[in-house]
N, C-alpha and C positions, 0 to 999 in steps of 0.2 A: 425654465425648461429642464434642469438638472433634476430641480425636486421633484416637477412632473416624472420624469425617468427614472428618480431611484422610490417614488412609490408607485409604480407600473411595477418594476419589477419585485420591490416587497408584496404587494398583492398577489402576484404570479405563485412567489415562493410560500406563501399562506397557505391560499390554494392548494399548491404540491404536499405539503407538509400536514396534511388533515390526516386523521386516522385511516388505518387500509388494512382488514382483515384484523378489527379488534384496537389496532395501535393508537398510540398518541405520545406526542413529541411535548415536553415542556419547552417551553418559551424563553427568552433571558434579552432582556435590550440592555446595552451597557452605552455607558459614558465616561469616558479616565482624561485628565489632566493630569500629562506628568513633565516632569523634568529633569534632566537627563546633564550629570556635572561629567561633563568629559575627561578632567582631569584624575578625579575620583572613582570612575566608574560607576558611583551611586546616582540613586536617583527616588526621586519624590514623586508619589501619583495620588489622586482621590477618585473613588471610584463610585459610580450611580450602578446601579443594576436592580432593573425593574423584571421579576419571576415571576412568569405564570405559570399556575400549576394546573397544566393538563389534565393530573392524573383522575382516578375516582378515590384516591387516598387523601388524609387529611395527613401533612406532613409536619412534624413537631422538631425538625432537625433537618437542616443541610449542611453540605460539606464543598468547602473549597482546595483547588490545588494549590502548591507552595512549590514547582515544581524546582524554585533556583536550593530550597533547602539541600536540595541531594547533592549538591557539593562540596561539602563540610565534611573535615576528619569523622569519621565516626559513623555515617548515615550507612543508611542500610545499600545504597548504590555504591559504596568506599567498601563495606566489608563483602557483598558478594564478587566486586573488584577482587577480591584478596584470596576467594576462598573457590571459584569458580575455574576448575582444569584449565578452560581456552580465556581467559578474559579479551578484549579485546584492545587491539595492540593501542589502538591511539588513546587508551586511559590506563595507561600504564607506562613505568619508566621503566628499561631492565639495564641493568649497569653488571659490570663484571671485579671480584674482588679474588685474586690469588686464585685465582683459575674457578674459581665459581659464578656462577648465573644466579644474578639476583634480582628478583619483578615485583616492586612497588606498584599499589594504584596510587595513581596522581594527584586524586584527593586526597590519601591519608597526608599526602607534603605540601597542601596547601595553608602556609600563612592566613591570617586572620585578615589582612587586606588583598588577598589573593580569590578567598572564598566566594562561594553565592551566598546570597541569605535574601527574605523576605517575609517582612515583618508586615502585622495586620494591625492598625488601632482605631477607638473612635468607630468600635462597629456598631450598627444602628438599623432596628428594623421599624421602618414608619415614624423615624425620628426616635424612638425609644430605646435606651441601653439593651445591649445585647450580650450572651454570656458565651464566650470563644475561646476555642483550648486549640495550640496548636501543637500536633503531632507528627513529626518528620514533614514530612510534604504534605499532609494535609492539615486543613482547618474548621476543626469541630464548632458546630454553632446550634447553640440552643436558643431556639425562636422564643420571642416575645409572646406572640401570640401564634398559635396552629393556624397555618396555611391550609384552608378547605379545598377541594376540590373545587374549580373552575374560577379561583380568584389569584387575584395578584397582592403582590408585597413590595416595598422599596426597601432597598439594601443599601447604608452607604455607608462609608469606610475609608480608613486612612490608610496607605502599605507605600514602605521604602524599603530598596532593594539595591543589592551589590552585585553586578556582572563579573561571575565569577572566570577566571585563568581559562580560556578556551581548552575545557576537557570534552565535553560528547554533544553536537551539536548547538548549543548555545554560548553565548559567553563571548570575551572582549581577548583581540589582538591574535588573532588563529595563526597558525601556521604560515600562509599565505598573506597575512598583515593586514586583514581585514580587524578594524577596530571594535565593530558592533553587529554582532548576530543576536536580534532579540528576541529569542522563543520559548515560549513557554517562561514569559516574562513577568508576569500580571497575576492577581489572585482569578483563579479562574473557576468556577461555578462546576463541580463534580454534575456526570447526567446521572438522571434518574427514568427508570423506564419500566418497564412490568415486569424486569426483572429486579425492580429494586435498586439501590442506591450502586452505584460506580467511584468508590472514592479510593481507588486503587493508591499504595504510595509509587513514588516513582522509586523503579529501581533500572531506568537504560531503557526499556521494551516502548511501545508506542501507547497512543491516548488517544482520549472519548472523547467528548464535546455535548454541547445544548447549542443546539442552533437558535440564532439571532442573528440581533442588528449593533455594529458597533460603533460608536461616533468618538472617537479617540483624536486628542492636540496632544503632540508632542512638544517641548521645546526643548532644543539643542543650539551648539555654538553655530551660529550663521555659516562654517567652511563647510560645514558638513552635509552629502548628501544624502537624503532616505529615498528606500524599495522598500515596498510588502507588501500587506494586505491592502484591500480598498481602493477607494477612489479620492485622490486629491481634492479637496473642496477649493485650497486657496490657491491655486496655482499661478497666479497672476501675483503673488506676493512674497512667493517663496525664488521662482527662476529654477537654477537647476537645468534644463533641458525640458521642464515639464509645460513653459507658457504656451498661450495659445500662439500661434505663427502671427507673426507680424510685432508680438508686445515684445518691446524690452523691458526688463523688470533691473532697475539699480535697487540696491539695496545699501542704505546710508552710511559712510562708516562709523558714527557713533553705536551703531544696533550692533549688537554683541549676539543675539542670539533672534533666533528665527521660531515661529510656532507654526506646527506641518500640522493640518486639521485631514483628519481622515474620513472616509465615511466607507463602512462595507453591510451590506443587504445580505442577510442568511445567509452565514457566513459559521463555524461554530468553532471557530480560534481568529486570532489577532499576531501577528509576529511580523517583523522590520528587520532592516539592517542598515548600517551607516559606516559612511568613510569619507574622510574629507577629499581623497582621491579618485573617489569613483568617475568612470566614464558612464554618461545616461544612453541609448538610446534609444529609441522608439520605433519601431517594426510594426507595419497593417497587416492583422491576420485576419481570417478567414472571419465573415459575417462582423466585418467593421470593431473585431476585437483589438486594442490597440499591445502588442508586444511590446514589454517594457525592459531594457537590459540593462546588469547594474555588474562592472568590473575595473579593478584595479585600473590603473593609466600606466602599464607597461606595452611597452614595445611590441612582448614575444607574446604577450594577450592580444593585444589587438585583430590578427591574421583572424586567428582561428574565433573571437567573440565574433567577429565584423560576419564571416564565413558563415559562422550556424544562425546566425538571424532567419535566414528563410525556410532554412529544413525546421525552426522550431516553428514555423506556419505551417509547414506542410504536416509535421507531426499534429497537431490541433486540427488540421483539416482530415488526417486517415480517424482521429478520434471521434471528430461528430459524426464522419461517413459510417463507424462500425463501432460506435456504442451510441451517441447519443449527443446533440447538440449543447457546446458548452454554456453553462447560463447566465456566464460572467462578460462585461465588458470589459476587464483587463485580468494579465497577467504578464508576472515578472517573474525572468532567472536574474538570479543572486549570485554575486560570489560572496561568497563567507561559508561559516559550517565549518565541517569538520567532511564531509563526504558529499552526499547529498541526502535531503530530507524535504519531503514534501510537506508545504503549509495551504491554508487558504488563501487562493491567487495568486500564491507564486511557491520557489523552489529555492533553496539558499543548497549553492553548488562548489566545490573546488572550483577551482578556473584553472589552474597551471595545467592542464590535461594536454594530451593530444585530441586532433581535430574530433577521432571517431571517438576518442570516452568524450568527447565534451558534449556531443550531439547522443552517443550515448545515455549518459546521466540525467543531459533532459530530458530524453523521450522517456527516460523510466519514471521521475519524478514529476513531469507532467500528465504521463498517466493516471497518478494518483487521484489528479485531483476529479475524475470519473469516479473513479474505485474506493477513493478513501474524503474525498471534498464534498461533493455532492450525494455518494449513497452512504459512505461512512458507517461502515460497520463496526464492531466493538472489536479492535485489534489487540486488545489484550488477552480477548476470548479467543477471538477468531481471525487471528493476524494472515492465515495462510489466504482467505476472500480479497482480505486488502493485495496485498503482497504477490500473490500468486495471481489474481487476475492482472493486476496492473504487468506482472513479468507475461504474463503469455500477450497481453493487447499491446507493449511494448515492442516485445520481440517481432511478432506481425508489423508493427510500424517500422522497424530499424530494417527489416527485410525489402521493403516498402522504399523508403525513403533514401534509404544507403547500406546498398545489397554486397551482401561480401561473396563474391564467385566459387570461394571455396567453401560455402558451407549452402548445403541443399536442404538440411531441416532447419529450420531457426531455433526449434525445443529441443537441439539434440542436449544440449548442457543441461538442460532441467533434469532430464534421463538420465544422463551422468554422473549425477550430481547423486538423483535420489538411489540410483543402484550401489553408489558407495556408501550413505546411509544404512543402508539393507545389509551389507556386508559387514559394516563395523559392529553387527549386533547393537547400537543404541537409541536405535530409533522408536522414538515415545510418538502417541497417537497423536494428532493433529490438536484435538480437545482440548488436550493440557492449556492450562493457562501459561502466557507469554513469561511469566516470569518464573514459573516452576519449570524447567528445562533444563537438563541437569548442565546439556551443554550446549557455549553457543551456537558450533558445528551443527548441532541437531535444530536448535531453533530457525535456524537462517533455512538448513536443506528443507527443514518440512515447512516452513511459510511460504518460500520461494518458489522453490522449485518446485515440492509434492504438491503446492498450490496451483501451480502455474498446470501442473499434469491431470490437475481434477478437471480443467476446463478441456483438454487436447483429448481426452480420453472419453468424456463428454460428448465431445464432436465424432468421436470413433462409435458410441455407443445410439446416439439418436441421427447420427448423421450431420456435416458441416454445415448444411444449409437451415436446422433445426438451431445447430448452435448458434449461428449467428442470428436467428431471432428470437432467442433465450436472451442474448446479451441486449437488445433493443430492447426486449419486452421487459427485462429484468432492471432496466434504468429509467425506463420510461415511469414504472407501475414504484419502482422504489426508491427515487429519488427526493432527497431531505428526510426518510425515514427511517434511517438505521437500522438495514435489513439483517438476519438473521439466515445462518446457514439451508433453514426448513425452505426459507426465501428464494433461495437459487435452485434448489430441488424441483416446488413447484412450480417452479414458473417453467423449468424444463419439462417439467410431466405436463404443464397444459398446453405448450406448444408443441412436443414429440407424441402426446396421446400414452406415456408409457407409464410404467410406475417405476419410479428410480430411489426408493426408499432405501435398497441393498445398498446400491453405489454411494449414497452418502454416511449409508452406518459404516459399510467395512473401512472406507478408504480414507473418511477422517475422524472415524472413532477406535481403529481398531488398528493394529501392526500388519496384519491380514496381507500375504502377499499373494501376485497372480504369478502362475506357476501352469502352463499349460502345455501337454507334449505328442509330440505324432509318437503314440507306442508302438504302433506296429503298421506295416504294410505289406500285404501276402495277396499271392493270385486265388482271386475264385473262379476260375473259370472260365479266362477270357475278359472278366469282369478286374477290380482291382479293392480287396475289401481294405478299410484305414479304420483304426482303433485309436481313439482321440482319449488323451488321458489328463482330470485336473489333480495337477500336485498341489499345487497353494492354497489355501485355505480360499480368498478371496474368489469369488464367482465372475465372467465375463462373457458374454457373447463371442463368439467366432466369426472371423472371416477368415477360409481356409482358399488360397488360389491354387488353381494346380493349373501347369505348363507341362502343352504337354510337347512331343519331340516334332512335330509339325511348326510349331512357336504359335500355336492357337492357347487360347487360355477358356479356363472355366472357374467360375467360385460357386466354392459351398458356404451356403448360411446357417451356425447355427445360435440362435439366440438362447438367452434363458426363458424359460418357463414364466419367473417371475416378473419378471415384466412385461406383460402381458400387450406386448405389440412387437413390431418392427421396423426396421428401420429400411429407406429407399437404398438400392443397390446405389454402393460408392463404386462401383466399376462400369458406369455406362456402354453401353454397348454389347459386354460381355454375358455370357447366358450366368444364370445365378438361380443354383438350385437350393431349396428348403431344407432345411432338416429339422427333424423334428425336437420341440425346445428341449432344452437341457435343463434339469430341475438340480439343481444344487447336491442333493445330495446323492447320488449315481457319479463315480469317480469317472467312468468311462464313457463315452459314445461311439458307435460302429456307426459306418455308413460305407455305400460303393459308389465306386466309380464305372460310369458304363463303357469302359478300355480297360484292356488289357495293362500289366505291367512296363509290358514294352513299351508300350506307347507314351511313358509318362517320361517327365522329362525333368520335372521338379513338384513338390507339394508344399505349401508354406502354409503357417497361421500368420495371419496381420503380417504381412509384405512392407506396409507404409509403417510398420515399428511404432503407431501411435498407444498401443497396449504396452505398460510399463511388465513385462512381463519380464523376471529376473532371471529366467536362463535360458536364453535366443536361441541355445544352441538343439536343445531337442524341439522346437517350430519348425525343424526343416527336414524335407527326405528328398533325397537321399543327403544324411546328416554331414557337415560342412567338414570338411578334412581337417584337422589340427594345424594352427599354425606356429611351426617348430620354432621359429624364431623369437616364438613367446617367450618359452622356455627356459628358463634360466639353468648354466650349465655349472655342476661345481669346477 
């Protein structure tokens, strides 16, 4: 019945993953036997992986990740460590000497049994020697024989690897005493797409993937339990909390060590974690999904793991309501890590939080696996799709889920966040690649945040109900395909009818800020003329409300030109006059009001502050009094 179930659903994800507008997805089915010496931290694996090459190229080279390489004195992720203004705090020591502040990164002081490393040998393509050169975290391999278009090749291979001193995500004994965070563990298959090969070195920023299928056996000391990816095959032999109800599973005490067989369905990473401490346990979510949770056996843990068991169902249920049903039969939060990081099927999380980060950190990292698990975008290109959509459909969820009374926008932090960007002068365009980023400040504010504000702004431009079937259409039509920023564009112009070609050059190609201001307003006659003025470079549509001294209201619309539609009145009810579009290059707009000056009571551009517009203060007439108390007095 099981096999039946996991090729129903490989056949589904086939299906999904066929080409769409041109594309096509390479292939990868892996197989690893590994072994895992807990006293050592090392471990032994061999590895199958059967590659098909989708592409219409004939490929005479691929490239493997080495991702534990980047923890060694000397790697390129220890010297941008060193050389980079903000590095970040948890990979670095700072210790103080005769009144000086002094900041090592944590790899340059790792010990040679402290390191990462992962070694390749015994590489083989169709049985036949293969010639492999390993460079930082990646691994060069020059094919036996050229891969044609629409065939396949068997890869097999020998790699042993050292879990290096928990410094950024991965790695053995974290902070919190979790023994084994295993990511980004394995020799793992660089993607290749029409844009060409992706064999980026690791230097901290995020990864690509080749979607597959993985059939992984671990073996470990018998105390120990594992979370991650997949689906347990043996679970009637392992125990743990994972049997079917009713089996008791003894396990002999001559067995010393246990082998955990896994199975995951397109899927396009593999990552675990283990501790001989771990509490399991298992939560029914939404559409027979079973919630798996994996923390320490502390006391001051338990309250709050026991607690967020159901909001992490309810989170998974606002996810299929308002993106798209999830296509997995499990998932598991972790504790281990370093923070939180999202993997396939599951999340490796802090635990010592309090209640609202812990149900926070899932909801952010469970989003992922929409945003970055199933549509999986290239986040080293384009981390702010990942990042920024999972922070805005997060944020909606935490609203949702566990409302905080004091706060009335959920995006107000995203806004906050990117108007301080704006202000520090160093904000690089969205484009940039993930690792060129001069700082991290700047990388986090425009992935996150200016990410999170493409979609909120989105919704302000084709209207809320437009956006919310941009995000179904857009998961629906790009899931298992590795969509591309053009992707989210049209998929918005085919459900809003509009052209949004501007909104995606200026706002994540360009520094282009929106600057827009009530220049003037004078009596015509009984009448009341308003002179609308654009300072920023960046173009936007208008919504202008005016209030007038009765407490009636009225909005003016005025769109751009270049988008050659409009959007339904977000103000129901309220009368909503046209203006005529605004073409980009005309700083000004004039239009009236059919009242008197008298009569007016207030005039605003965007009221609901969804337009990242960086100086609120000329949006308003009559303009908002100074508040003195800002003021700093010498």
């Amino acid at each position: 019945m099981k096999q039946l179930f996991l090729l129903s659903v490989f056949s589904l994800f086939c299906g999904n993953a066929k080409a769409q507008n041109g594309y096509w997805q390479q292939h990868v089915d892996y197989k690893m036997d590994v072994n895992m010496d807990v006293k050592t931290y090392q471990y032994k694996g061999k590895q199958e992986l059967v590659y098909t090459n989708n592409s219409p190229d004939t490929l005479k080279k691929v490239f493997f990740h080495l991702y534990n390489n980047a923890f060694q004195p000397g790697s390129e992720m220890d010297i941008r460590l060193q050389t980079i203004v903000d590095p970040d705090k948890r990979m670095v020591k700072t210790s103080k000497s005769g009144g000086v502040e002094k900041t090592e990164s944590r790899i340059s002081l790792l010990k040679p049994n402290q390191m990462g490393y992962l070694n390749v040998t015994n590489f083989m393509q169709d049985g036949v020697s293969a010639t492999t050169t390993a460079v930082g975290t990646v691994l060069e391999v020059e094919l036996v024989k050229p891969l044609a278009p629409k065939s396949k090749t068997k890869f097999t291979l020998d790699f042993d690897g050292q879990v290096p001193e928990q410094i950024r995500r991965s790695g053995r004994n974290s902070s919190e005493g979790v023994a084994l965070s295993m990511t980004q563990w394995y020799p793992k298959m660089a993607e290749y797409d029409f844009e060409g090969w992706h064999a980026d070195p690791y230097i901290g920023r995020e990864f690509h993937g080749v979607w597959g299928n993985f059939d992984i056996k671990i073996t470990i000391d018998k105390k120990y339990v594992l979370g991650g990816t997949g689906y347990l095959q043996n679970k009637n032999e392992i125990g743990h909390g994972y049997e079917d109800a009713g089996v008791e599973v003894k396990i002999p005490r001559k067995v010393k060590t246990l082998t955990w067989h896994f199975n995951a369905p397109m899927v396009h990473d593999f990552s675990w974690a283990a501790d001989k401490d771990y509490v399991h346990d298992i939560y029914k979510g939404p559409n027979n999904v079973e919630l798996h949770f994996f923390y320490k056996d502390k006391a001051k843990l338990r309250e709050n793991w026991k607690k967020m068991q159901p909001k992490t169902a309810e989170l998974m249920d606002f996810y299929n309501k308002n993106v798209g049903s999830y296509p997995y039969k499990q998932y598991s939060v972790i504790q281990g890590g370093d923070g939180g990081m999202e993997y396939a099927m599951c999340t490796l999380i802090t635990g010592e939080r309090s209640y609202g980060s812990l149900v926070g950190v899932t909801a952010h990292e469970m989003a992922h696996s929409w945003f970055q698990h199933v549509l999986a975008t290239n986040e080293s290109k384009h981390g702010w799709m990942d990042e920024g959509f999972t922070s805005y459909i997060s944020d909606l969820a935490m609203a949702k889920v566990l409302p905080n009374k004091d706060e009335k926008n959920p995006f107000e932090s995203a806004y906050s966040n990117y108007f301080y960007m704006v202000q520090t002068g160093k904000e690089q365009p969205q484009s940039t690649h993930a690792d060129r980023f001069e700082e991290n400040m700047v990388y986090g504010i425009s992935s996150y945040s200016k990410g999170e504000i493409f979609l909120t702004q989105l919704g302000y431009i084709i209207g809320q109900a437009n956006l919310q079937k941009t995000l179904h259409k857009f998961y629906n039509d790009f899931k298992f395909k590795h969509p591309t920023p053009n992707d989210i564009k049209r998929t918005a112009e085919k459900v809003s009818g509009m052209n949004l070609d501007w909104y995606l050059v200026d706002w994540t190609q360009t520094t282009n800020t929106i600057d827009y201001a009530i220049k003037e307003v004078r009596d015509a006659g009984g009448k009341t003329e308003v002179v609308l003025q654009r300072i920023g470079r960046m173009p936007m549509p208008l919504d202008i409300v005016v209030t007038y001294v009765d407490g009636s209201k009225e909005t003016f619309y005025a769109p751009l030109q270049m988008m050659r539609g409009i959007k339904e009145n977000p103000y129901p009810g309220v009368k909503r006059t046209f203006l005529k579009g605004w073409d980009w290059a005309y700083p000004s707009l004039k239009f009236t009001i059919d009242k008197g000056m008298g009569q007016i009571s207030k005039i605003e551009i965007d009221p609901e502050n969804l337009m990242a517009d960086v100086k609120k203060d000329n949006n308003v007439y009559p303009a908002p009094i100074p508040d003195n108390s800002k003021i700093l007095k010498n």
